[in-house]
C-alpha positions in Angstrom: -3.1 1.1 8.5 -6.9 1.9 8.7 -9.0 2.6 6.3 -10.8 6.3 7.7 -6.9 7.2 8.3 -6.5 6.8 4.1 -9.9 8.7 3.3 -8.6 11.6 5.1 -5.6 11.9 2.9 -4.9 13.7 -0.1 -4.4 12.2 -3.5 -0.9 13.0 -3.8 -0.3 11.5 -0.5 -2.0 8.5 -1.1 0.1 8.1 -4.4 3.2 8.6 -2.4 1.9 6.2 0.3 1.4 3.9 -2.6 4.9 3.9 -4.3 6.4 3.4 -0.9 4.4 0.9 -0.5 5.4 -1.0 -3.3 9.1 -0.6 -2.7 8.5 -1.7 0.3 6.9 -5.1 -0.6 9.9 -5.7 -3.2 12.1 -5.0 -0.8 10.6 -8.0 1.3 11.0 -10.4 -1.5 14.2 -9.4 -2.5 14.5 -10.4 0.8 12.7 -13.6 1.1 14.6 -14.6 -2.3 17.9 -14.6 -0.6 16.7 -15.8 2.7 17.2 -12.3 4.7 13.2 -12.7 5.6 12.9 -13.8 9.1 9.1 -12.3 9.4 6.9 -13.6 6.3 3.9 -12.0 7.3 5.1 -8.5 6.2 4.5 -9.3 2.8 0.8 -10.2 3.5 0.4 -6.7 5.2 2.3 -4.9 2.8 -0.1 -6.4 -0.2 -3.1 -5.5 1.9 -2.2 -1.8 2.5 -1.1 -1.5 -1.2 -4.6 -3.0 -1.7 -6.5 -0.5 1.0 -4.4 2.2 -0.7 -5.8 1.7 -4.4 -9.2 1.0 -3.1 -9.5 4.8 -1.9 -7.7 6.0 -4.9 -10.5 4.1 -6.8 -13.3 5.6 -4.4 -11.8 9.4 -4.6 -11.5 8.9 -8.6 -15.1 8.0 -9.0 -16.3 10.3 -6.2 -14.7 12.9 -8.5 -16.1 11.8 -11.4 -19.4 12.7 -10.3 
């Protein structure tokens, strides 16, 4: 996931992106709880993206604020 990729979406996309995101990184440590996880570093990368993903829902919000 890049960066210019995210600033070319919408706001409702980015939300979406967002919440699937997060289900996404829950369902990893579900998985990691129960010892289903066989690659760790997906959680890292989901938590990054979520991360990327709020940062340009915080840069569109102030942009608009303007």
């Amino acid at each position: 996931m890049n960066a210019n990729d995210l600033r070319e979406k919408t706001v409702d996309e980015l939300r979406d992106q967002l919440a699937n995101l997060k289900k996404e990184s829950f369902n990893l440590r579900f998985q990691q709880a129960t010892g289903q996880l066989e690659n760790t570093a997906g959680i890292k990368a989901a938590r990054r993206n979520a991360a990327r993903v709020k940062t340009i829902l915080n840069e569109k919000a102030a942009a608009a604020a303007e």
